[in-house]
ZAMARGU-4260 file (C-alpha; in steps of 0.2 Angstrom, whole numbers, plus 5000, padded with zeros to 4 digits):
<rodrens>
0) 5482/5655/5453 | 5495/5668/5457 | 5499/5662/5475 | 5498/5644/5468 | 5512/5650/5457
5) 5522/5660/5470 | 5522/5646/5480 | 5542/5637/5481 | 5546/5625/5468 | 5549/5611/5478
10) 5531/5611/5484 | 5526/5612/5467 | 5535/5595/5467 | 5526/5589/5482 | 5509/5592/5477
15) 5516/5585/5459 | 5521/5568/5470 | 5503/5568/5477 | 5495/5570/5463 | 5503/5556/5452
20) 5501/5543/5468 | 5483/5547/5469 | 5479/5546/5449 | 5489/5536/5444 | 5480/5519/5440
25) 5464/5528/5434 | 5470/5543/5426 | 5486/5536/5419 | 5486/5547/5405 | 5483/5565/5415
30) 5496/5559/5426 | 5508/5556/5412 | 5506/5574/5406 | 5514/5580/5422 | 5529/5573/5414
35) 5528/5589/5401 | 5527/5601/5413 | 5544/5602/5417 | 5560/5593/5419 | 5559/5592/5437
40) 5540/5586/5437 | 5545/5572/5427 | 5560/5568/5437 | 5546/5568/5452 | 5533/5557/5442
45) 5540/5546/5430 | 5544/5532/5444 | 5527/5534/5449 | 5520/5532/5434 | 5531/5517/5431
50) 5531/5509/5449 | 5516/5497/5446 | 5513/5490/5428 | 5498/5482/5423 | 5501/5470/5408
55) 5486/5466/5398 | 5490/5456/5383 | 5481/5458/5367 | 5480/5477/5374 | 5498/5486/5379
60) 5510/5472/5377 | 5517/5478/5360 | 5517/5495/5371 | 5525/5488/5385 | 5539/5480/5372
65) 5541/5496/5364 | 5545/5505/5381 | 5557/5491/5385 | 5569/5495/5370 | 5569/5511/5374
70) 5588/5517/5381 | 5584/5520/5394 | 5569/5513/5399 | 5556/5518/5411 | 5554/5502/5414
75) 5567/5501/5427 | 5557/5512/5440 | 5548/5498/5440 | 5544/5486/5456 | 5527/5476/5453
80) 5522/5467/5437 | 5503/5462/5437 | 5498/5452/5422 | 5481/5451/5419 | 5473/5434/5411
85) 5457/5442/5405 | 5463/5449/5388 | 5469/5431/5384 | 5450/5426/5379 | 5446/5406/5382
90) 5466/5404/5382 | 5474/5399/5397 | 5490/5399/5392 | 5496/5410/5378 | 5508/5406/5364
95) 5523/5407/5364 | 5526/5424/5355 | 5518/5433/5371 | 5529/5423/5382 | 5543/5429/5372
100) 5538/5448/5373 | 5535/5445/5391 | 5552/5437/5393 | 5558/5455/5386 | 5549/5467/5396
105) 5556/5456/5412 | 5572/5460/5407 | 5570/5478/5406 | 5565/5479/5424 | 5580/5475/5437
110) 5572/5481/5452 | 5556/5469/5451 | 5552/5465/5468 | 5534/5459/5467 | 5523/5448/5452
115) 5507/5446/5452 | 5500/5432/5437 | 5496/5416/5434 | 5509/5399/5433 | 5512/5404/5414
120) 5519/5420/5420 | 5532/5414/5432 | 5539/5399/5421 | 5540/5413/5407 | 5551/5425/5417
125) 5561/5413/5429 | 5575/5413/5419 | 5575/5435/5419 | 5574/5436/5436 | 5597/5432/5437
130) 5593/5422/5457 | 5584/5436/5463 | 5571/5430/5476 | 5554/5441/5473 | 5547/5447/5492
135) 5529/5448/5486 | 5523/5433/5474 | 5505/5433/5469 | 5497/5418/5460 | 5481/5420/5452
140) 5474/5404/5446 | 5474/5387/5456 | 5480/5375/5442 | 5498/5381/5442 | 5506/5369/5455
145) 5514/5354/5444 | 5529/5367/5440 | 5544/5361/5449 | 5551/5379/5444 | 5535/5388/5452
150) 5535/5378/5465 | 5554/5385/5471 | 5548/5402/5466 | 5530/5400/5479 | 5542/5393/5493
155) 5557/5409/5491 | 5544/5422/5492 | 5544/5432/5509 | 5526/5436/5507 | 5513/5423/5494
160) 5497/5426/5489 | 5491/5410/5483 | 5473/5404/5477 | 5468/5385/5480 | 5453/5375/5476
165) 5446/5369/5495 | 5441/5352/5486 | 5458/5348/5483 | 5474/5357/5485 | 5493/5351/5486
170) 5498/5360/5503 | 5512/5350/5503 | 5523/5358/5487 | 5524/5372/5497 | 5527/5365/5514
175) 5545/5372/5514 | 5538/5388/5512 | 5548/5403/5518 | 5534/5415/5518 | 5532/5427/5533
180) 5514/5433/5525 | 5502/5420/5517 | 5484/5425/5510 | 5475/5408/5505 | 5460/5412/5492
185) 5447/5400/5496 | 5439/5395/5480 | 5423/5386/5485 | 5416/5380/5467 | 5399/5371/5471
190) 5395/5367/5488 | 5404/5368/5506 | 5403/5352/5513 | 5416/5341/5525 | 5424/5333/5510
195) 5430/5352/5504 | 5432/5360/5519 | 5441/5347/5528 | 5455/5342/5522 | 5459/5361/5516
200) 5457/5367/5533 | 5469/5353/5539 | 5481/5357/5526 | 5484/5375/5532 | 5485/5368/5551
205) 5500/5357/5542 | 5510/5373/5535 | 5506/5381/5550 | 5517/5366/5561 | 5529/5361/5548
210) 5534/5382/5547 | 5545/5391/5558 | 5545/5408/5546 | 5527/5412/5545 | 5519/5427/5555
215) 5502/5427/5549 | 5492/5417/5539 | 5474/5426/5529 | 5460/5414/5525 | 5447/5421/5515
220) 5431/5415/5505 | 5431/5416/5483 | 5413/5414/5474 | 5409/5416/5458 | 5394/5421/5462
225) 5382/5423/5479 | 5371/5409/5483 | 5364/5400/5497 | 5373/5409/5512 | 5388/5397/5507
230) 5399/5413/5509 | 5396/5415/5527 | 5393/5400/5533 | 5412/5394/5524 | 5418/5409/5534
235) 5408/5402/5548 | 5419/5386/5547 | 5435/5395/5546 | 5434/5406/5562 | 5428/5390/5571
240) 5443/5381/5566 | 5453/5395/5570 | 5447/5397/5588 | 5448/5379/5590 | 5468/5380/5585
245) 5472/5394/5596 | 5486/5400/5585 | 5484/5422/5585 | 5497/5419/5566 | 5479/5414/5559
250) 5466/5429/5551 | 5451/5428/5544 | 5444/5438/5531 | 5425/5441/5537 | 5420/5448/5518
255) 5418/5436/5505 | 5426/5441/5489 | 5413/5439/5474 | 5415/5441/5456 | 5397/5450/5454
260) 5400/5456/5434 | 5387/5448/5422 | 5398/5437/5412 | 5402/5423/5423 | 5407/5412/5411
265) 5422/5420/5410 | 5439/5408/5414 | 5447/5424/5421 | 5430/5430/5433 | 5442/5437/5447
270) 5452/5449/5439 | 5447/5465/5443 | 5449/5458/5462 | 5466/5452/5459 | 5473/5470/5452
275) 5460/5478/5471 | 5473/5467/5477 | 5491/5473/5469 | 5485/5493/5472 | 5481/5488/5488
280) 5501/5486/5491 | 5508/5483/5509 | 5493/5487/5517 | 5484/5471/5511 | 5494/5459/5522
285) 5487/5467/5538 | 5470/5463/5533 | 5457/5453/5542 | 5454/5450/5560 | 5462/5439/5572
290) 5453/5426/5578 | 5466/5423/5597 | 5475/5436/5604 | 5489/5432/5615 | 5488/5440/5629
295) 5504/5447/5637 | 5512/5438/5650
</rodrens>
């Protein structure tokens, strides 16, 4: 203990940095208590502790109001805002008293750069975000695409994350899509067959001609539950496609994400995948494998 205190101050700071980074999601609160240790330590972790807030609305909303008022607010270390849906109950779309206090928490954060939640979400705060174009957008449910207003926000987003029903999704509202990064959750509800996997496939080869931004393009597998080896034989499909088009801007995820908890009934079964997902950060647009390499010239 006595080295560790003879130690410089400013790697006092460093291992407090590495600390709250590493802790942060599971141990919020330990890692808010570094913020008492000194003024300097809370200097170093409160931006941390604030970079990524996870909204859950019948659980720290009223918090998250509160922390909004305050003057000023920690809130504007904030870069990423994920709602969840799973403390909404059988409610798809709340009332509008949460929209309000979400409304309010948005406009406590002027440096929001990424959003994770579901179309709700993003007609709630549209209006907050003053023309600023978000770089990360991440849409959780696959009913949210008859808002003109989502829509603009889907096609201004450097990087989307969106998730479709293969059965039937509308490729073409985001066909003017500016995205460099797109992830495309499969959500394959019953069975994989050519009326499913068709016409989604040949959507994506649509985006892929009609765009001139897009880098790389993530296809991967959604179940509610494993079944039948659809999982890999959807993935199978995939990769064949993707060979068959030649075009190294496609991936292919080869894990299938299930939702394995025992309540499948639930209408937000993904959740806990989505927020995997929003910690993951930068490093999950480089997931996948590449199904064509381009071989230098």
């Amino acid at each position: 203990m006595q080295n560790l205190i003879a130690l410089p101050h400013e790697l006092h700071l460093l291992v407090a940095e590495h600390a709250a980074r590493s802790n942060f999601y599971l141990r919020a609160g330990w890692v808010a208590s570094l913020c008492l240790v000194c003024h300097s330590f809370r200097q170093v972790v409160t931006p941390i502790l604030y970079d990524i807030i996870f909204l859950r609305p019948t659980t720290n909303l009223q918090h998250l109001v509160d922390l909004a008022s305050q003057r000023p607010t920690p809130l504007a270390h904030t870069r990423v805002l994920h709602v969840s849906g799973q403390s909404l109950g059988q409610h798809l779309r709340p009332g509008d008293h949460i929209r309000e206090m979400v409304d309010r928490i948005v406009s406590a954060m002027p440096h929001l750069d990424a959003v994770h939640g579901r179309g709700w979400v993003f007609e709630s705060i549209l209006g907050r975000l003053d023309k600023r174009v978000l770089s990360w957008v991440s849409i959780a449910d696959p009913i949210s695409w008859s808002s003109e207003m989502f829509v603009e926000v889907a096609n201004t987003a450097a990087r989307l994350h969106i998730n479709v029903r293969t059965a039937a999704w509308p490729w073409q509202k985001i066909s003017a899509l500016r995205a460099e990064y797109l992830i495309i959750d499969a959500l394959i509800i019953h069975k994989l067959s050519d009326d499913n996997v068709v016409p989604f496939l040949r959507g994506v080869e649509a985006l892929l001609e009609a765009s001139t931004s897009l880098r790389r393009v993530l296809l991967r597998v959604r179940r509610s539950k494993l079944g039948n080896d659809i999982e890999a034989l959807a993935i199978q499909r995939f990769v064949h496609w993707a060979e068959q088009q030649r075009d190294p801007r496609i991936w292919i995820d080869p894990v299938p994400r299930i939702y394995k908890a025992a309540d499948s009934t639930s209408p937000f079964p993904f959740d806990h995948l989505h927020e995997q997902d929003t910690l993951a950060g930068n490093a999950l647009w480089l997931t996948g494998q590449q199904c064509v390499q381009v071989t230098p010239q």
